[in-house]
N, C-alpha and C positions, 0 to 999 in steps of 0.2 A: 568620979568626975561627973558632973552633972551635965546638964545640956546646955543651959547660961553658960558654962566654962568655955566649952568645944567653942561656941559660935566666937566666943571673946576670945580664944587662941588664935581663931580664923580670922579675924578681922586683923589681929594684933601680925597676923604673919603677911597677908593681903596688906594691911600698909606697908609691912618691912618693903614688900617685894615693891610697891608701888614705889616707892622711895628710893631704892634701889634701881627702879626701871627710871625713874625720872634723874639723879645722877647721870647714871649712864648716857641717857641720852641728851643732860648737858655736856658731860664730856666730850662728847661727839660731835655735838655744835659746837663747841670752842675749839675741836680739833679743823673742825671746816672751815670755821673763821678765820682763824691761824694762817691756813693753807690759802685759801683763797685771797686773804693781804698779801699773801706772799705770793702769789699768782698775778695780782693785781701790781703788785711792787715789781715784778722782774719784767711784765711788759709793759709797762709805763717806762722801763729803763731800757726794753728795747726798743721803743717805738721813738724817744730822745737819742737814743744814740744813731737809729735810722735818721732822723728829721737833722740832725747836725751834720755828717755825714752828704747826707743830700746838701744842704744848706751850703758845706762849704762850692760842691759842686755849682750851683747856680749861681755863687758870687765869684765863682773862676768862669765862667760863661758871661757875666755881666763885665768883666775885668777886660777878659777876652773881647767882646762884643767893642768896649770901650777902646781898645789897642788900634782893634779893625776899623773903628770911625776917627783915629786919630790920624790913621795912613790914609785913610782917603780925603782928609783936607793935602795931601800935595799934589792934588786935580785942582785946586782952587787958591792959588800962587797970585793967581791974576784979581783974585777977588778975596780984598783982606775981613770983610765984613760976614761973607759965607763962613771966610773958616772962624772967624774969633765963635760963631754960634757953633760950630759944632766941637770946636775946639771946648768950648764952654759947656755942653753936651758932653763930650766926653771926659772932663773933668765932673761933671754931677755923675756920670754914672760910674768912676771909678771911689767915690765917696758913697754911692748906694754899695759897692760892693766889698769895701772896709766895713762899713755897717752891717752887711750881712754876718761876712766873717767874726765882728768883736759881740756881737749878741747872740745868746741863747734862745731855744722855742719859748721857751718860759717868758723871755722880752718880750715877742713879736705877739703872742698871744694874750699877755696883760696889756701891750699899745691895741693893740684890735678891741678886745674885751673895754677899753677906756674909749676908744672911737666908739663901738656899739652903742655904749651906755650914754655917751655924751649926744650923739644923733643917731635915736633910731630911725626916723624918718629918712633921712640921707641913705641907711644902712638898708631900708627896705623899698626906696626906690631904685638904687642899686641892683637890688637881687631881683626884684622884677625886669630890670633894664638886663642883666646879665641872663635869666630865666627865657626873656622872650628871643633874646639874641641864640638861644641854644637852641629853641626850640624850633627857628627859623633855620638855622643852620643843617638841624637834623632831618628838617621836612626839605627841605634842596637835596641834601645831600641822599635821600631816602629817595626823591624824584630822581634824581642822575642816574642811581641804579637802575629804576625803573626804564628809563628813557631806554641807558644802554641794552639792560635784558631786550626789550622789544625790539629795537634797529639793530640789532646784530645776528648775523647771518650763525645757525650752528656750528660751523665749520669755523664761523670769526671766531664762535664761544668758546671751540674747544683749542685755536690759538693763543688765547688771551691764557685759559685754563696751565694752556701748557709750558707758556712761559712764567707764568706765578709759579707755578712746581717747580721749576727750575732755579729762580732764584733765592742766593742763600740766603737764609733767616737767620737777623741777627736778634741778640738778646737784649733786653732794654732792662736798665734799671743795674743796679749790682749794691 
């Protein structure tokens, strides 16, 4: 066998493997692909079954909310014009909370996605309007800290302290 030949088997088996290695590691990415659709698929299924789930909660809170403003029109007996509005009020909010109930995320996020697109303008002085209201909120409420750390005696500090430790902590969300 001559020398031509050697380097021409070398190359010939240097592709095989090249070929081989490149297989492989398509297989590999089509196994990651796979998995991670299916990663993607099973929390997209549970993040809709959390958001429904929540969903029904906050239209029994908005139901609820609506029951409580129904009973307090019979303080306003004397005044038939009070209660027709809140009476009217609590008829709009138990129609938000039907609506909540009979629509999916999938609704509520193609109406949003359709308001977005139809006025971004509205949608982005919104967020500034919601944006500066946070930011206000945080700086008050970052000052009242402030305020109390300084006017409280250590002894007030470690009352305060000891009564937070003491009460029980509930769990939010489920």
């Amino acid at each position: 066998m001559g020398v031509g030949q050697q380097n021409t088997n070398r190359q010939d088996n240097g592709n095989e493997d090249w070929d081989t290695l490149k297989g492989d590691v398509g297989d590999l990415a089509g196994a990651a692909v796979e998995r991670s659709r299916y990663f993607i698929d099973s929390a997209r299924e549970q993040a809709t079954d959390y958001v429904d789930r929540r969903k029904d909660d906050v239209a029994q809170s908005v139901a609820d909310f609506a029951t409580s403003l129904r009973e307090s029109t019979r303080s306003f007996d004397e005044r038939p014009n009070i209660r027709a509005v809140v009476d009217t009020a609590a008829e709009g909010l138990e129609h938000l909370a039907d609506s909540i109930r009979e629509r999916t995320f999938a609704d509520f996020f193609n109406e949003f996605e359709d308001v977005v697109r139809r006025r971004p303008a509205t949608v982005a002085a919104v967020s500034v309007a919601v944006g500066f209201l946070a930011a206000r909120f945080i700086k008050s409420t970052a000052e009242d800290l402030r305020y109390d750390r300084v006017n409280t005696s250590p002894a007030q500090s470690r009352q305060v302290h000891a009564r937070q430790a003491q009460r029980p902590r509930t769990q939010s969300g489920s």
